[in-house]
C-alpha positions in Angstrom: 0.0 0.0 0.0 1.0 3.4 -0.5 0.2 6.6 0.9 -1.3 8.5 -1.6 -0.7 12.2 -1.6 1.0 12.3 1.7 4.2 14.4 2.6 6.0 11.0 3.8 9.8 11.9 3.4 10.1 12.7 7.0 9.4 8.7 8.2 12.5 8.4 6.5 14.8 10.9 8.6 16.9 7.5 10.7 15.5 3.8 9.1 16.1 1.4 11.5 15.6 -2.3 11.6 12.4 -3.5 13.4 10.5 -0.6 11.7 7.3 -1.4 10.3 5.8 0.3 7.2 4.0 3.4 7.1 1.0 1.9 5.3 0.2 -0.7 8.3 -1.1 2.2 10.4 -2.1 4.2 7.7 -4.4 1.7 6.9 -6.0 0.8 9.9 -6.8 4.7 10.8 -7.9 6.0 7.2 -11.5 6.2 6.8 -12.2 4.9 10.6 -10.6 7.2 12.8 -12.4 10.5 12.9 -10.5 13.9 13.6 -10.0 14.5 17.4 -9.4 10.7 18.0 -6.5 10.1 20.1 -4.1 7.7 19.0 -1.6 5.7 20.6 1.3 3.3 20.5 2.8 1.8 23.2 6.0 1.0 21.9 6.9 3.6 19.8 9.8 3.1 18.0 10.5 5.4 15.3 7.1 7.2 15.2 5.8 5.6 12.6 2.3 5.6 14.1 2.9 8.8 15.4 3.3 10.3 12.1 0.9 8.2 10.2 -1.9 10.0 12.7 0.1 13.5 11.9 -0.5 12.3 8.4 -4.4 11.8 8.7 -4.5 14.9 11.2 -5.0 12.9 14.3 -3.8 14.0 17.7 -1.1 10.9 19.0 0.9 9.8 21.6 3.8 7.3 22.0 6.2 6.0 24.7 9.6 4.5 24.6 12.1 3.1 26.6 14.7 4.4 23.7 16.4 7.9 23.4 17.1 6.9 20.1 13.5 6.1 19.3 12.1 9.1 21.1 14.6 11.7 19.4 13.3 10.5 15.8 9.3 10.9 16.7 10.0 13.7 18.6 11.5 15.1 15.0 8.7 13.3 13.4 6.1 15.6 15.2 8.2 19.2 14.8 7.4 21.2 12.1 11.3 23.2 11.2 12.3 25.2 8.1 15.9 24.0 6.2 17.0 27.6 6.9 16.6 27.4 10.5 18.3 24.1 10.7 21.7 24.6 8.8 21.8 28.1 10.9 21.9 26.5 13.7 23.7 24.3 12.4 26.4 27.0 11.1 26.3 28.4 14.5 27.4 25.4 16.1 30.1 24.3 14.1 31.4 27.5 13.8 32.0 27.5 17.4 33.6 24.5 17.8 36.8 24.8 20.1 40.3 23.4 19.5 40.7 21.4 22.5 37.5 19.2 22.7 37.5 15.7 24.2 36.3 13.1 21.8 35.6 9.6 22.3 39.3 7.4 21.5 40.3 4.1 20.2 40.8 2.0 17.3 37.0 1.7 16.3 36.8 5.7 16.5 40.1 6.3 14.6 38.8 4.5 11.9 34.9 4.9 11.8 35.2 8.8 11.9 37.8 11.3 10.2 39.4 13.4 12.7 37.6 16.6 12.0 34.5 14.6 11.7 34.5 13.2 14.9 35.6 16.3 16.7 33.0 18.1 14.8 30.0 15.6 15.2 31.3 15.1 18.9 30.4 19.1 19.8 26.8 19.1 17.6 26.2 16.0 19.9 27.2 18.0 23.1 25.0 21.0 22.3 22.2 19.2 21.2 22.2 17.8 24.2 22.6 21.1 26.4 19.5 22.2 24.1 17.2 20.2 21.8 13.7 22.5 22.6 13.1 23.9 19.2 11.8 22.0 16.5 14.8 22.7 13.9 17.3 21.3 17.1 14.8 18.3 17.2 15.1 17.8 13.8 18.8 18.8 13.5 19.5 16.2 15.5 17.1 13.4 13.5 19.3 14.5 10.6 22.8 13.5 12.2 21.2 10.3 13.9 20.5 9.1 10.4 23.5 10.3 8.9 25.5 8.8 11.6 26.9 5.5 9.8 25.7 3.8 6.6 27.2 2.6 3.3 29.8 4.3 1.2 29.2 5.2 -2.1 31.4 6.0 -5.0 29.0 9.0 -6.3 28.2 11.4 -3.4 28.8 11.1 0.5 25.6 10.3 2.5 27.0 9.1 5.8 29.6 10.2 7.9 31.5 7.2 9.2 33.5 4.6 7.5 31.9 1.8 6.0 28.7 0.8 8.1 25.1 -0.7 7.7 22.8 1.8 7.3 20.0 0.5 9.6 22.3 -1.0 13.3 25.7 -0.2 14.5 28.5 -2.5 13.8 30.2 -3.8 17.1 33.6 -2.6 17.2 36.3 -5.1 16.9 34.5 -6.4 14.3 34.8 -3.3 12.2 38.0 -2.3 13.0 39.4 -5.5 11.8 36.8 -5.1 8.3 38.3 -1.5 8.0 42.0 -2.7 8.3 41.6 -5.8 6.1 40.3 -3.7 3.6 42.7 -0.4 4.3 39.5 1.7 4.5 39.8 5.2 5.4 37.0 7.4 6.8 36.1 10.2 4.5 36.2 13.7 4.9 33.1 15.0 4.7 31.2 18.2 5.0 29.0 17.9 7.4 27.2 21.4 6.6 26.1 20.8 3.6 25.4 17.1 4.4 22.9 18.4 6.7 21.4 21.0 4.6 20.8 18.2 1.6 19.3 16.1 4.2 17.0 18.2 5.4 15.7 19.6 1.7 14.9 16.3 0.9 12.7 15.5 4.4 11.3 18.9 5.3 10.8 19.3 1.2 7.1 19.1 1.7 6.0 18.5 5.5 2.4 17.8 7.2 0.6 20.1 9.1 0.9 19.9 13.1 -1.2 18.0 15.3 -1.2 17.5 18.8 1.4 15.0 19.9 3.1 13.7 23.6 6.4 11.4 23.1 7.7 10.6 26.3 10.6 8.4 27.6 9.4 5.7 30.0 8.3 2.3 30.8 5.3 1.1 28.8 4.0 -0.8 32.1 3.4 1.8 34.5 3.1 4.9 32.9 1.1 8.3 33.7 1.5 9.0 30.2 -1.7 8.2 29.5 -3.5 10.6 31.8 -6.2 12.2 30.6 -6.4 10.7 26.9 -9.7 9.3 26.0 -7.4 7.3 23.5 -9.4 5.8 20.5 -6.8 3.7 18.4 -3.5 1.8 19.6 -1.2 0.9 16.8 1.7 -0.8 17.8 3.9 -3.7 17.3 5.8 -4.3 20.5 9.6 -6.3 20.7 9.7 -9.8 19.4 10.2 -12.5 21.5 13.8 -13.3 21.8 15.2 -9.6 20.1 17.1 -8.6 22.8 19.8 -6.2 20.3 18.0 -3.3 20.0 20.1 -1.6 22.6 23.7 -2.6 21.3 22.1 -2.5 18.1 21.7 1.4 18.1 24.9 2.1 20.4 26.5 4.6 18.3 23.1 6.3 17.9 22.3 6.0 21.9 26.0 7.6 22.1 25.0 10.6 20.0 21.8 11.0 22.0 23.6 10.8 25.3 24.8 7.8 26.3 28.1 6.2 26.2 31.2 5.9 23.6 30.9 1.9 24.1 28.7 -0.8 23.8 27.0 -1.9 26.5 25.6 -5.2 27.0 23.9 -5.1 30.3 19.8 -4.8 29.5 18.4 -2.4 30.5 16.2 -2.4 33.6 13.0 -1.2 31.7 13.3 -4.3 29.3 10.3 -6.8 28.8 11.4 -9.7 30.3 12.4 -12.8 27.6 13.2 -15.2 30.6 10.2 -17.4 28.8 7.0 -16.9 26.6 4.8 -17.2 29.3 6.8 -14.2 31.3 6.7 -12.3 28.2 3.3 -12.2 27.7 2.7 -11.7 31.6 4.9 -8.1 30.5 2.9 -7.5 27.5 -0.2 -8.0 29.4 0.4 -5.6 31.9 0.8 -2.7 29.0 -2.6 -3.8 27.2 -4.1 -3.6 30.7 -3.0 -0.5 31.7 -4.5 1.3 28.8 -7.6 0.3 29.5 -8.7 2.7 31.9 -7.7 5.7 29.4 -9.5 4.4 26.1 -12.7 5.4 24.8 -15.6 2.6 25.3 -15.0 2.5 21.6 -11.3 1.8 21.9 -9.7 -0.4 18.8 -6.3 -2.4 20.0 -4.5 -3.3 16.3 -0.9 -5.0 17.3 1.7 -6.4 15.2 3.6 -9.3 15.8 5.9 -12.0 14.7 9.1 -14.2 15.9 12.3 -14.5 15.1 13.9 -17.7 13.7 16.6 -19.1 16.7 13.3 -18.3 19.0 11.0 -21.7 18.2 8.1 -20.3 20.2 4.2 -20.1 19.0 3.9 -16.1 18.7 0.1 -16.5 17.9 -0.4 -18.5 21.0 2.1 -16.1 22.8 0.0 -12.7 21.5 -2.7 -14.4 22.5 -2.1 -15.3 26.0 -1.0 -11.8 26.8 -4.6 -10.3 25.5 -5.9 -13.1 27.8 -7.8 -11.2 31.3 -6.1 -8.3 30.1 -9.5 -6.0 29.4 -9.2 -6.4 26.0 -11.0 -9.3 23.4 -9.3 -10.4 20.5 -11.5 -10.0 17.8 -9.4 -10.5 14.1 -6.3 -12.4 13.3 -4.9 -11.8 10.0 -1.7 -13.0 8.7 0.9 -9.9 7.7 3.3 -12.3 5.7 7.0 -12.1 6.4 9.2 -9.2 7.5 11.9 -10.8 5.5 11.9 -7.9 2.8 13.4 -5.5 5.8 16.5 -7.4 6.6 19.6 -6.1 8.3 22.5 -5.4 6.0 24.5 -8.6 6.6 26.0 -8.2 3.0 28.4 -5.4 4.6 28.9 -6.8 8.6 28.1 -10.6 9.1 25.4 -11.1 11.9 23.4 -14.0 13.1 20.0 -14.3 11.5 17.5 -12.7 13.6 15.6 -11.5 11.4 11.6 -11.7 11.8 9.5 -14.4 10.3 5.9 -14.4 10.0 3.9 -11.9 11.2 0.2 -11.3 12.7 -2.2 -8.6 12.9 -4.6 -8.7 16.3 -7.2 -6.7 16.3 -8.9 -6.0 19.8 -11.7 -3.9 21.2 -12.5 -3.6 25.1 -14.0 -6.4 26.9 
C-alpha cells in the first residue's frame, strides 16, 4: 500500500531495523478514525504511528524506553524550516573549540575522520545542552541518520567509514573489516550534508497535530492521563530480540549515552526469561490502557518471531490479550518481515531477522 498524496519523506529521517511500514497504520486509521481521536502506540519506535496520525490529522501519543526512538518521533512531530536548521547548524560548528575531548580508540580512529568526529562530537554535546526547538529536534534526527551507513562511489551520504545503514556495527568487528580492507574514513562536510538532508525531508512537511512522546516504561506509565485514546497501533519487541540496545549504540552515544557498547539490559526491558513471562509483560501494558481508552477503543498490534526463538507467537500474542480488558477480535496474517532485513552483506550477523507476522485486532471487553 502506498500513501497516496501524503508528505512521507520525513518517516525516513533514521531507518532502523524492526521498523514497520508506514501503510500498516495508515491503513488501519484512514476512513475509521475521525479527527479529534487520540491515538496511541505503546512501543513507539521510530514514530511511525505517530506520524501516520500527523498524516491523517490525528492528535497521537507514544512511549519509549529508547532515546534513540524518542529523538526520531520527537522530530517526526516538529514542524522546522531548512533555513533554520543549517543556521543553527552553522552556529554550532562554527563554534567549535580546538581542544575538545572526543571519544578514542581504534573503532573511532577509523569509523570517523578526525575533523569529523571532533566536529560531530560538539553538535552531539550542544544538542544535548538544548534540543527544545523543533529545527534542534530535527537537526538532531538529521545527524542520527546520517551517523553510519554505506559508502558510495557517487556522493557522500553518511559520515562514518563503511557501516550498515539500519544497526551499528560492534567494534572489533569493524575495526578488523576497516583494516583488512585499508579503508579510510572520508572527509566530509557535514554542513552541507545536513542541509541536503534536510531539503529532501522537510521538502514538503504535514501540518501539526497535537502530539506527547515521552521516555518511559510502557508498564506503568502516567502518560496516559487524561487521553480518552481511540486507536492503539503498535507492534511491540519480538520474543527473543534482545539487540535493539547494542544494536543502536553509536546512535544512543549521539543522543547521550556512552562511547561503548554496553551489554547489560536495560532495567526497563520486557522480560524474555520465557514466553509465558513475556506475555505476563505484555499484558500488563494492554491492561493499563484500559482505563484511558474510549468505550469505543480499537487495540491493532503487530507481531511475529524471530527464527533461533521456536516459540508459537500466535499463542504467545494471544495469552498476553488473555484477562487483560481487551477481546481479540481478528487475526490476520501480515506475511513475512523478511523484505526489511539487516544489511548482513556489509557486517556478518546472526540471523535474527523476523518471520511471519500477525495482525490482532482488539476492542475492550
Amino acid at each position: 500500500m502506498t500513501s497516496g498524496n501524503f508528505a512521507t519523506a520525513l518517516n525516513a529521517v533514521c531507518p532502523y531495523y524492526t521498523m514497520f511500514p508506514i501503510g500498516f497504520p495508515l491503513r488501519v486509521l484512514r476512513g475509521r478514525a475521525k479527527r479529534g481521536h487520540w491515538v496511541a502506540d505503546p512501543f513507539c519506535g521510530r514514530g511511525t504511528t505517530n506520524f501516520a496520525a500527523r498524516l491523517l490529522g490525528l492528535p497521537s501519543i507514544g512511549i519509549d524506553s529508547s532515546p534513540v526512538a524518542v529523538a526520531l518521533t520527537r522530530a517526526k512531530m516538529a514542524r522546522a524550516r531548512v533555513g533554520d536548521i543549517v543556521r543553527i547548524a552553522k552556529g554550532i560548528l562554527n563554534e567549535t573549540p580546538n581542544n575538545l575531548s572526543v571519544p578514542e580508540g581504534g573503532f573511532w580512529e577509523l569509523a570517523y575522520e578526525r575533523t569529523v568526529l571532533r566536529q560531530l562530537s560538539w553538535l552531539r554535546r550542544e544538542l544535548m545542552r538544548d534540543c527544545t526547538s523543533d529545527a534542534r529536534v530535527v537537526l538532531r534526527a538529521i545527524l542520527l541518520g546520517a551517523l553510519h551507513g554505506p559508502r558510495t562511489k557517487i556522493v557522500l551520504s553518511h559520515l562514518s567509514n563503511q557501516c550498515p545503514r539500519t544497526y551499528a556495527p560492534k567494534p572489533d568487528y569493524a575495526v578488523r573489516f576497516w583494516r583488512k580492507r585499508r579503508m579510510r574514513a572520508p572527509a566530509v562536510d557535514i554542513l552541507e550534508l545536513i542541509r541536503t538532508r534536510a531539503r529532501r525531508y522537510l521538502e514538503d512537511q504535514p501540518e501539526r497535530t497535537a502530539s506527547q512522546v515521552e521516555l518511559g516504561d510502557s508498564r506503568s506509565t502516567d502518560a496516559w492521563d487524561g487521553k480518552a485514546i481511540r486507536w492503539i497501533v503498535t507492534s511491540p519487541p519480538y520474543y527473543g530480540m534482545r539487540t535493539y540496545v547494542s544494536d543502536q549504540w553509536l546512535r544512543n552515544w549521539f543522543a547521550g549515552g556512552p562511547s561503548e557498547i554496553e551489554y547489560q539490559r536495560p532495567t526497563d526491558e520486557l522480560s524474555h526469561g520465557s514466553a509465558e513471562e513475556f506475555a505476563d509483560e505484555l499484558r500488563k501494558v494492554w491492561r493499563g490502557l484500559v482505563p484511558h481508552c474510549h468505550n469505543s477503543a480499537k487495540l491493532v498490534i503487530r507481531f511475529g518471531g524471530i527464527r533461533d526463538r521456536d516459540v508459537d507467537t500466535v499463542g504467545l500474542l494471544k495469552s498476553s490479550i488473555r484477562d487483560s480488558g481487551w477481546r481479540l477480535t481478528t487475526v490476520i496474517s501480515a506475511g513475512s518481515a523478511d523484505s526489511g532485513r539487516r544489511q548482513s552483506k556489509q557486517f556478518l550477523k546472526a540471523d535474527t531477522t523476523p518471520k511471519a507476522e500477525h495482525d490482532y485486532y482488539a476492542v475492550l471487553a
